[in-house]
TORKOL-896487 format. One record per residue: residue number from 1; residue in one letter; x, y, z of N, C-alpha, C in turn. Coordinates in nm, 3 decimals, padded with zeros to 5 digits. Layout:
// residues N
ATOM    k  r      npx      npy      npz     capx     capy     capz      cpx      cpy      cpz
ATOM  NUM  a        X        Y        Z        X        Y        Z        X        Y        Z
...
***
This chain:
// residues 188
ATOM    k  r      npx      npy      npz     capx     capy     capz      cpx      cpy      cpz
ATOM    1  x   06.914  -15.605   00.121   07.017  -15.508   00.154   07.151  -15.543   00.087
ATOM    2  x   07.199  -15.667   00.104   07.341  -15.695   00.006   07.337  -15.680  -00.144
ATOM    3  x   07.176  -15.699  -00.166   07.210  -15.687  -00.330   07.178  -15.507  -00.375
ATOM    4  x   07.140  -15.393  -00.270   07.174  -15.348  -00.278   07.312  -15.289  -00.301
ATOM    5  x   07.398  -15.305  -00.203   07.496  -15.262  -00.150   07.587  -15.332  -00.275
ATOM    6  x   07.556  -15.454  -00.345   07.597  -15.532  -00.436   07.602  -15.442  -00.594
ATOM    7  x   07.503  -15.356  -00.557   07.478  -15.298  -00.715   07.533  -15.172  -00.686
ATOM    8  x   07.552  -15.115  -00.590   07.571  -14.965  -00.579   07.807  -15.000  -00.621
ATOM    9  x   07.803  -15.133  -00.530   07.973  -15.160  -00.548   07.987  -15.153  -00.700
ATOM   10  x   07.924  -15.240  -00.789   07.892  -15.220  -00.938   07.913  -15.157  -00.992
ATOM   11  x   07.813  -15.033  -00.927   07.812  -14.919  -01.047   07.916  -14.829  -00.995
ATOM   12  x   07.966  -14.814  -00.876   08.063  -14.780  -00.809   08.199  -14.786  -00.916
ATOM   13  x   08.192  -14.944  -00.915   08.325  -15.011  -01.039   08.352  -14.976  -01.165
ATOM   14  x   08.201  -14.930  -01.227   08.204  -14.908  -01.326   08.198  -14.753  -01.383
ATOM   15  x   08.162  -14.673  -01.336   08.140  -14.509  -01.308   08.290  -14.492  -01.330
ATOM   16  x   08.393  -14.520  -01.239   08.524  -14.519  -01.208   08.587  -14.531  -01.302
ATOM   17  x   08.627  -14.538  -01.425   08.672  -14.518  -01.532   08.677  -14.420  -01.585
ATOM   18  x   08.535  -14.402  -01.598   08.436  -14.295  -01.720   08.508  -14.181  -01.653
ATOM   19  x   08.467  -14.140  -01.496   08.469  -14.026  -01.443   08.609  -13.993  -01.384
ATOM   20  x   08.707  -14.097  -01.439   08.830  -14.074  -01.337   08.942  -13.950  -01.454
ATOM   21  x   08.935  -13.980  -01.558   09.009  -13.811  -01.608   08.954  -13.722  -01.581
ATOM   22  x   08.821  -13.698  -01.616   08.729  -13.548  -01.573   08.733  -13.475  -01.432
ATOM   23  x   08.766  -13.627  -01.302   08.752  -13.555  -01.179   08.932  -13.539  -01.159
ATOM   24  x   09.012  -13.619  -01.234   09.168  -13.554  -01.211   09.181  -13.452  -01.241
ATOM   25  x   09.163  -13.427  -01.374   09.187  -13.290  -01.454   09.145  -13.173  -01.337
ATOM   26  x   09.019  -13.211  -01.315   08.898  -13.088  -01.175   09.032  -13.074  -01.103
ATOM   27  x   09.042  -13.190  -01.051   09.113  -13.179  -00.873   09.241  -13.113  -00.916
ATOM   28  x   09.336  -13.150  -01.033   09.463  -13.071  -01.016   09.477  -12.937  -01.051
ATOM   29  x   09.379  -12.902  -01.164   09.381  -12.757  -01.182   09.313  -12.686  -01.110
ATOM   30  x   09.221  -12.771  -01.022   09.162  -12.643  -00.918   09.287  -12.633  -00.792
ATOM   31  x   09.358  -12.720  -00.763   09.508  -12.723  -00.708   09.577  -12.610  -00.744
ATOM   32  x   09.622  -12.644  -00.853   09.715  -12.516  -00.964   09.703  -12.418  -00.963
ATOM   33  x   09.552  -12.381  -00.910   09.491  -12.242  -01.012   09.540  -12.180  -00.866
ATOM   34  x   09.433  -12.253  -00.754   09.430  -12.173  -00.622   09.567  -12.162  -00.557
ATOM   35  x   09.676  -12.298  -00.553   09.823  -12.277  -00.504   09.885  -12.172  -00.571
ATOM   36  x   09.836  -12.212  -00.726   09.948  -12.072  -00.786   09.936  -11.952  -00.767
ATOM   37  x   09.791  -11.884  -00.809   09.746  -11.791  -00.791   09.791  -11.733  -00.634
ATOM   38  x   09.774  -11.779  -00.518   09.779  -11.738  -00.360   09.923  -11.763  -00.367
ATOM   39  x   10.049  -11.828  -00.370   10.131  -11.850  -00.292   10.224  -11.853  -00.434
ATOM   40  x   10.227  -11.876  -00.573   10.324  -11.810  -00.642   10.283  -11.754  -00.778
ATOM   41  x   10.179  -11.640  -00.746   10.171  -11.535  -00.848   10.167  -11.583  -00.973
ATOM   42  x   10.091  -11.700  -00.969   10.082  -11.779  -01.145   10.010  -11.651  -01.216
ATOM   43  x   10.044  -11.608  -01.285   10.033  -11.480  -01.380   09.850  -11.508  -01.464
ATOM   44  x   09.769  -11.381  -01.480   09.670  -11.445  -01.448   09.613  -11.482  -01.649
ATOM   45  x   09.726  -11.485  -01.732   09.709  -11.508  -01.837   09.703  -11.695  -01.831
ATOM   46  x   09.786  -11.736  -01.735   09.783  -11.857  -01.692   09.640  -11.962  -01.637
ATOM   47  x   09.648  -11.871  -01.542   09.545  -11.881  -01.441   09.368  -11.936  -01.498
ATOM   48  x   09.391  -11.807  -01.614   09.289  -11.802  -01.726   09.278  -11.960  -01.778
ATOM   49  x   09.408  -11.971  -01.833   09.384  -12.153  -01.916   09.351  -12.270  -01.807
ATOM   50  x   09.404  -12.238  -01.685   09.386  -12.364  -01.583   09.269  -12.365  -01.525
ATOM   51  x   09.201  -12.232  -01.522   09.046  -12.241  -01.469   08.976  -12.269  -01.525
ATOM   52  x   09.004  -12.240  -01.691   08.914  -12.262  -01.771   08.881  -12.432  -01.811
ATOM   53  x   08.959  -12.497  -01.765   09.012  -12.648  -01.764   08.926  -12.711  -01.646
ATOM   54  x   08.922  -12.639  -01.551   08.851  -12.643  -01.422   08.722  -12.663  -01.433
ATOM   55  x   08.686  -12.503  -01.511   08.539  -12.529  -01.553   08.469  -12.597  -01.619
ATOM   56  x   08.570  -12.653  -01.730   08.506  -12.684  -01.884   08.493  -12.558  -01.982
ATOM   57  x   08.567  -12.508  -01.964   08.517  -12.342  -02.016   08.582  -12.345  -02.195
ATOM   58  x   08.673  -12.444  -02.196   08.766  -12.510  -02.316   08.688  -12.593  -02.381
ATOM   59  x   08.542  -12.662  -02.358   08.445  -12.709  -02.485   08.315  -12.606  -02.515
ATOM   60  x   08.339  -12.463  -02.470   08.235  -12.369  -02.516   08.146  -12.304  -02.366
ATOM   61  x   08.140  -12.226  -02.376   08.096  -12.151  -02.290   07.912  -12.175  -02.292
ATOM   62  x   07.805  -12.245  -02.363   07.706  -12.302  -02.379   07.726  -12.448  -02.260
ATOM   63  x   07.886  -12.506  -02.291   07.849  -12.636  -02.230   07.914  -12.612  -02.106
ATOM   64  x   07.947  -12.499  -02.052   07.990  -12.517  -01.911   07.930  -12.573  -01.801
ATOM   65  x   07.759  -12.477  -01.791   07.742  -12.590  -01.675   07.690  -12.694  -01.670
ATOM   66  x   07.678  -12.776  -01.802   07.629  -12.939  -01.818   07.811  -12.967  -01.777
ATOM   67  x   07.919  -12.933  -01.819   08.044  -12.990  -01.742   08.033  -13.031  -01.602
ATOM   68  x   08.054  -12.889  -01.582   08.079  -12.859  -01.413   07.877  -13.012  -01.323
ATOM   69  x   07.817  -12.956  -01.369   07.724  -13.059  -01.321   07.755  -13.196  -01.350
ATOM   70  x   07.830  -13.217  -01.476   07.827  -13.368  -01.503   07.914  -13.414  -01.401
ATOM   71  x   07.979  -13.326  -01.398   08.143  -13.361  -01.309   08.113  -13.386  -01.203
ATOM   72  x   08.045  -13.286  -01.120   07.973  -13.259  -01.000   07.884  -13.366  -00.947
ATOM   73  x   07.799  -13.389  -01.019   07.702  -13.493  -01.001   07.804  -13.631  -01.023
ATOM   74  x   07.887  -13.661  -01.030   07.954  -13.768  -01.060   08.074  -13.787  -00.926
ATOM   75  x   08.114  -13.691  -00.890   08.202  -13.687  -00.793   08.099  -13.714  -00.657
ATOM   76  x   07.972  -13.704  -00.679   07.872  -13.674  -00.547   07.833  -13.853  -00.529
ATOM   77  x   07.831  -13.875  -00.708   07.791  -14.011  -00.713   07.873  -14.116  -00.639
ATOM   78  x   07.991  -14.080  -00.682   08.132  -14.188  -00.634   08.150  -14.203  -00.519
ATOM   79  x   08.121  -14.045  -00.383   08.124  -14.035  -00.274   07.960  -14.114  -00.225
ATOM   80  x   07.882  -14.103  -00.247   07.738  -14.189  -00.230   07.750  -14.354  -00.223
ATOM   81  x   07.772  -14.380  -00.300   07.819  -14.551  -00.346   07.931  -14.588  -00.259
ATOM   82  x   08.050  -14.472  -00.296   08.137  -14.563  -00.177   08.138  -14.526  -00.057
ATOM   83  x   08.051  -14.489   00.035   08.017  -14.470   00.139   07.957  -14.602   00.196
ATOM   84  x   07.849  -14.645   00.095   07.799  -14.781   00.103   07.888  -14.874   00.153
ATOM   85  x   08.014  -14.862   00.080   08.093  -14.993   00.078   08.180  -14.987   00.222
ATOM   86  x   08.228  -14.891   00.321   08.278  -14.860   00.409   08.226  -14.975   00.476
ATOM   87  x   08.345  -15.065   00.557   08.337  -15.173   00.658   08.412  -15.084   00.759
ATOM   88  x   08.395  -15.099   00.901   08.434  -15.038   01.013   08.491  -15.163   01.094
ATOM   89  x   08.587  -15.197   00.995   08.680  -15.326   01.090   08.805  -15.286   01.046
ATOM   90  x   08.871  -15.371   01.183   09.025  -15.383   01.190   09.077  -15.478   01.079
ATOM   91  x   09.153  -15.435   01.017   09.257  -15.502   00.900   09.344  -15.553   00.959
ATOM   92  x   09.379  -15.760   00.908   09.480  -15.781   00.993   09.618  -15.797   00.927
ATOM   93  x   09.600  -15.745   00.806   09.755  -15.724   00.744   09.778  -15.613   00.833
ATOM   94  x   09.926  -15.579   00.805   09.979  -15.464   00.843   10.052  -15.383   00.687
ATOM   95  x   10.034  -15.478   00.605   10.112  -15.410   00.492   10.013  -15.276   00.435
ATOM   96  x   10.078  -15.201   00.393   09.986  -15.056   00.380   09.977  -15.082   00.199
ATOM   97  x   09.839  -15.096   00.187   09.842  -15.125   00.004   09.720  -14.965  -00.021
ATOM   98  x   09.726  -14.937  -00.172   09.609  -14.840  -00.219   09.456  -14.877  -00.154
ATOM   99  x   09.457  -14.978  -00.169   09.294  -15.031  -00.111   09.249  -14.940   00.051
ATOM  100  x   09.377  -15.002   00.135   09.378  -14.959   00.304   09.387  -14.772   00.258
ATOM  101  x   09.421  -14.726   00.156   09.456  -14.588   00.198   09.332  -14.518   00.129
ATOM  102  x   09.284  -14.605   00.067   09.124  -14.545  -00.037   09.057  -14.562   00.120
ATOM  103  x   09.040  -14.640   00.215   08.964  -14.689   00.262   08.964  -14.575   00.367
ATOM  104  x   09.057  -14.558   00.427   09.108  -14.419   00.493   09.050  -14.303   00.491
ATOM  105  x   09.126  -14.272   00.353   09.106  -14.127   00.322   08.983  -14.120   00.290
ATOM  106  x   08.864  -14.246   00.240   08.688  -14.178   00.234   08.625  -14.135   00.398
ATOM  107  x   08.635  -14.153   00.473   08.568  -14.097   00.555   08.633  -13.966   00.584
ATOM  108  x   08.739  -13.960   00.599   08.763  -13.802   00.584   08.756  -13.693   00.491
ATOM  109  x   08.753  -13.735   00.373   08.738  -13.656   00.263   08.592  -13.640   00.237
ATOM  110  x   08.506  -13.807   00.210   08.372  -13.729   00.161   08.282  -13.551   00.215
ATOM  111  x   08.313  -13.514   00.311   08.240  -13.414   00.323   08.264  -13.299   00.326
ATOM  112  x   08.418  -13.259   00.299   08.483  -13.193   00.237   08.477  -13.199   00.076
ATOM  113  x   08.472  -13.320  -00.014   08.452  -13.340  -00.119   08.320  -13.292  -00.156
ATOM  114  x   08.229  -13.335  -00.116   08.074  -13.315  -00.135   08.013  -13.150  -00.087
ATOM  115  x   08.076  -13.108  -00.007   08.058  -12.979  -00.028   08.132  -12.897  -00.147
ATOM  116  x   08.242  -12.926  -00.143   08.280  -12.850  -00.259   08.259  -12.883  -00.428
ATOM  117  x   08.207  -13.002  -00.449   08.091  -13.045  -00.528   07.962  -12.933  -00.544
ATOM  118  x   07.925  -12.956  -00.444   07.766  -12.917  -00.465   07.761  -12.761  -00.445
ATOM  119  x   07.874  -12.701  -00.364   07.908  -12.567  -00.423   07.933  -12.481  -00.568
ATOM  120  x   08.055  -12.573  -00.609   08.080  -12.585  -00.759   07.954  -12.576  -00.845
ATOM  121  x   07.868  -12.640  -00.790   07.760  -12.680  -00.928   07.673  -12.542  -00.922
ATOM  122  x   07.650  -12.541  -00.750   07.538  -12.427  -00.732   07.601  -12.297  -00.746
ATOM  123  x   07.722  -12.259  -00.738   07.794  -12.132  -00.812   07.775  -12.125  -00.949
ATOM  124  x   07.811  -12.241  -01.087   07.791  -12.243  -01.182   07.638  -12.253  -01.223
ATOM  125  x   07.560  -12.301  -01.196   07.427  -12.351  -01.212   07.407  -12.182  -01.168
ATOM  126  x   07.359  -12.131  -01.083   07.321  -12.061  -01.022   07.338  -11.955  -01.090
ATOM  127  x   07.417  -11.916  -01.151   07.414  -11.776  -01.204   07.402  -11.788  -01.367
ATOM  128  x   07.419  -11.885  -01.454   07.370  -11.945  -01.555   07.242  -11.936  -01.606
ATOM  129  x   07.199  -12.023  -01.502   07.086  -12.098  -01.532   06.982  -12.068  -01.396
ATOM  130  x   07.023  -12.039  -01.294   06.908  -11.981  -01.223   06.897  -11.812  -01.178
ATOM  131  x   06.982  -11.723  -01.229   06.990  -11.571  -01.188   07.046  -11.573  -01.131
ATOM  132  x   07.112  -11.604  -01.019   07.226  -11.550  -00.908   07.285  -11.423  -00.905
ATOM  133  x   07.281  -11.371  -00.870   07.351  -11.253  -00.831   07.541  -11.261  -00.828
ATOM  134  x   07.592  -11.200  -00.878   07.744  -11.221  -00.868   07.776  -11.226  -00.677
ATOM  135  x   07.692  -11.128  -00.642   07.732  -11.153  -00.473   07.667  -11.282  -00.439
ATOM  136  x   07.529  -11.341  -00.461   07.504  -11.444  -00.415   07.585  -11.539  -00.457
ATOM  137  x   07.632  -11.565  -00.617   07.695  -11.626  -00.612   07.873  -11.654  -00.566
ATOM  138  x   07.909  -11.549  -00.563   08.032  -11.536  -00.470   08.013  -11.615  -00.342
ATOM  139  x   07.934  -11.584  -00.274   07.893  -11.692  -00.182   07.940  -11.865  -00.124
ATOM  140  x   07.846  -11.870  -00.265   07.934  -12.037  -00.278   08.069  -12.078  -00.344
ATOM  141  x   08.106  -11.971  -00.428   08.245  -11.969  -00.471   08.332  -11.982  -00.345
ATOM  142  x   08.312  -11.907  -00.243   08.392  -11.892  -00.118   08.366  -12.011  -00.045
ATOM  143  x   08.280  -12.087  -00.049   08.211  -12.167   00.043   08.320  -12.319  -00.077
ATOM  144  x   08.298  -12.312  -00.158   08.350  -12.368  -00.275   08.531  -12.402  -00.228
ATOM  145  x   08.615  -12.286  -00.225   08.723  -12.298  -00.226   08.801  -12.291  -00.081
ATOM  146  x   08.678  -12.284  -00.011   08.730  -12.244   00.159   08.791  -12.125   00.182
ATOM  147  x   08.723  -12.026   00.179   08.750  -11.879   00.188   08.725  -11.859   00.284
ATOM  148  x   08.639  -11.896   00.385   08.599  -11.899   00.481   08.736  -11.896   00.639
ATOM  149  x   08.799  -12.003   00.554   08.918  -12.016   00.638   09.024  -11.929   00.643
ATOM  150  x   08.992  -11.819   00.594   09.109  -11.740   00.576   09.171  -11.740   00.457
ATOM  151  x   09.291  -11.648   00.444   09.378  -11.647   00.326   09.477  -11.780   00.292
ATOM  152  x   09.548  -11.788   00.407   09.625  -11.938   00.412   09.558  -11.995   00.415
ATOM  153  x   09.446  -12.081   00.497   09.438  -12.229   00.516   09.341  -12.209   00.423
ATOM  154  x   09.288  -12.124   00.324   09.208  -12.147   00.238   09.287  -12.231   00.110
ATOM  155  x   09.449  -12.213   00.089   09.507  -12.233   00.026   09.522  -12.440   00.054
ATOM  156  x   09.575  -12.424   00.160   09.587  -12.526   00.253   09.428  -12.655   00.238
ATOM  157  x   09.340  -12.582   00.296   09.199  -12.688   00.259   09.217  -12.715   00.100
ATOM  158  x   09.263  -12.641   00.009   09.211  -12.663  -00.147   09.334  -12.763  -00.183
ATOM  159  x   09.483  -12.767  -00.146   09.514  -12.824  -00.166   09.512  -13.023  -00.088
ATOM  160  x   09.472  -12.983   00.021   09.427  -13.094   00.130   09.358  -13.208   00.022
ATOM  161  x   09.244  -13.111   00.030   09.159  -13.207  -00.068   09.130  -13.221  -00.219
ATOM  162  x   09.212  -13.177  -00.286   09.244  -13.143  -00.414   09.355  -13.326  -00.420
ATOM  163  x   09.502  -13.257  -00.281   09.555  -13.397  -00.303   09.495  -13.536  -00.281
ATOM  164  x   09.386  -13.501  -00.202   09.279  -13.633  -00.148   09.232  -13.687  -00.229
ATOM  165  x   09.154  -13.602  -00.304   09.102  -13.650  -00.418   09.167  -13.747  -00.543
ATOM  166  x   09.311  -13.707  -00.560   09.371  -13.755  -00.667   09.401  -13.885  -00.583
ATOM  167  x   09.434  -13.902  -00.435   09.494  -14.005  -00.410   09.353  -14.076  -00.431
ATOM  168  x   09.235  -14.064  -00.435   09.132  -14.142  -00.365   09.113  -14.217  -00.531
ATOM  169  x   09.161  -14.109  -00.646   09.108  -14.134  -00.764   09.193  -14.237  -00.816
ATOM  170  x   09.373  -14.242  -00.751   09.463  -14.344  -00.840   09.388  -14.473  -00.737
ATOM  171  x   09.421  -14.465  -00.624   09.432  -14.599  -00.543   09.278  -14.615  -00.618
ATOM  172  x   09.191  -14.559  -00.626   09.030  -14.622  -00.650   09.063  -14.727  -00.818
ATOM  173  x   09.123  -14.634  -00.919   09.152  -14.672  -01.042   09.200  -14.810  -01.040
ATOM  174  x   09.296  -14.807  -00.960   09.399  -14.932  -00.965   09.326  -15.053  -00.890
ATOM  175  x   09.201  -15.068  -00.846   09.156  -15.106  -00.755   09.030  -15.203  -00.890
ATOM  176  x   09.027  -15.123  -00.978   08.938  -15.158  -01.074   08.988  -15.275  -01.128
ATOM  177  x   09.103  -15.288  -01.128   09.162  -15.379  -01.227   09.186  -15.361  -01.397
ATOM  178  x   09.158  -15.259  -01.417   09.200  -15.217  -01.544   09.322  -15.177  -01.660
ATOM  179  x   09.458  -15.172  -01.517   09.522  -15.187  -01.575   09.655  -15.294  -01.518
ATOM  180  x   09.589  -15.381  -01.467   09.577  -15.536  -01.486   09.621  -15.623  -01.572
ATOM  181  x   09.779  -15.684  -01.605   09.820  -15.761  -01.729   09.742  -15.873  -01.707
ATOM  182  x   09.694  -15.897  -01.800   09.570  -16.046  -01.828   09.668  -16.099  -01.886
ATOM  183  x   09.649  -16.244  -01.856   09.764  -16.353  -01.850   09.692  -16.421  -01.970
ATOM  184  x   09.825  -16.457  -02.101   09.757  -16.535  -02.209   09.723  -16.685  -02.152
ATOM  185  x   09.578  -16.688  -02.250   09.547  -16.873  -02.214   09.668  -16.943  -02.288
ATOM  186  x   09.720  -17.057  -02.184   09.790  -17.143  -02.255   09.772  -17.229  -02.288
ATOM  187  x   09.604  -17.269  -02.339   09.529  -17.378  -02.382   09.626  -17.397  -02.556
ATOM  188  x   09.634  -17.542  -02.599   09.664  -17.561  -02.718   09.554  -17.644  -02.794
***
């Protein structure tokens, strides 16, 4: 079981690089698109470039839903693995660092995250690549952006976890050690 939990932290560590522009870029322009659009009339010539950023719709309309899936399947991955790593103990610092607030914000976010993941994919996938119906797929678009909740708090859930996400993505980044000043050897 630890060397599970040992390899999933791993690939956890290492995924986290690769996938951390692709799921920022996701999380802020799906932010942008839905804040602007609902609450200040981002004009929809706009709207057009930030969704399309969203989708992947900006490396060809062939590679959209290998995007949206790669993305998808990668954001599902990160929430999977670090679920693993979740300890359910009291911290006896009190100092509040990125680590304590990654640690936080995953249990509340993964399932909000992971639905709107696996929505995303099955809206795009779905009418692509499996027939969907524009109403069926509307469906998960709504289910996708929290339409469900109404006009406001639909606005409200997308940005919730839109900001969740980015926080989960810096504190996770910085956590990697990557951008980390490595100290010269002062061997002579």
């Amino acid at each position: 079981m630890q060397d599970t939990k040992r390899n999933f932290r791993q690939f956890h560590r290492k995924i986290a690089p690769i996938v951390f522009l692709p799921l920022l870029a996701t999380a802020l322009t799906g932010v942008v698109y839905r804040v602007g659009r609902s609450w200040f009339g981002l004009p929809r010539s706009i709207a057009g470039v930030v969704i399309s950023i969203h989708t992947g719709e900006f490396l060809g309309d062939p590679l959209v839903p290998f995007y949206v899936a790669i993305v998808g399947l990668s954001l599902i991955a990160m929430i999977a693995t670090g679920l693993t790593m979740i300890r359910w103990r009291r911290g006896t610092s009190q100092k509040l660092t990125g680590r304590k607030i990654h640690r936080w914000l995953t249990p509340i976010l993964f399932l909000p995250l992971a639905i709107s993941a696996v929505t995303g994919i099955i809206y795009e996938l779905g009418q692509d690549w499996f027939g969907l119906s524009p109403q069926q797929a509307a469906i998960f678009l709504g289910i996708h952006q929290g339409a469900y909740l109404g006009s406001f708090l639909r606005v409200v859930y997308v940005l919730l976890i839109g900001v969740g996400l980015v926080a989960l993505l810096i504190t996770g980044i910085n956590m990697t050690g990557i951008f980390r000043h490595r100290r010269r050897s002062t061997e002579t």
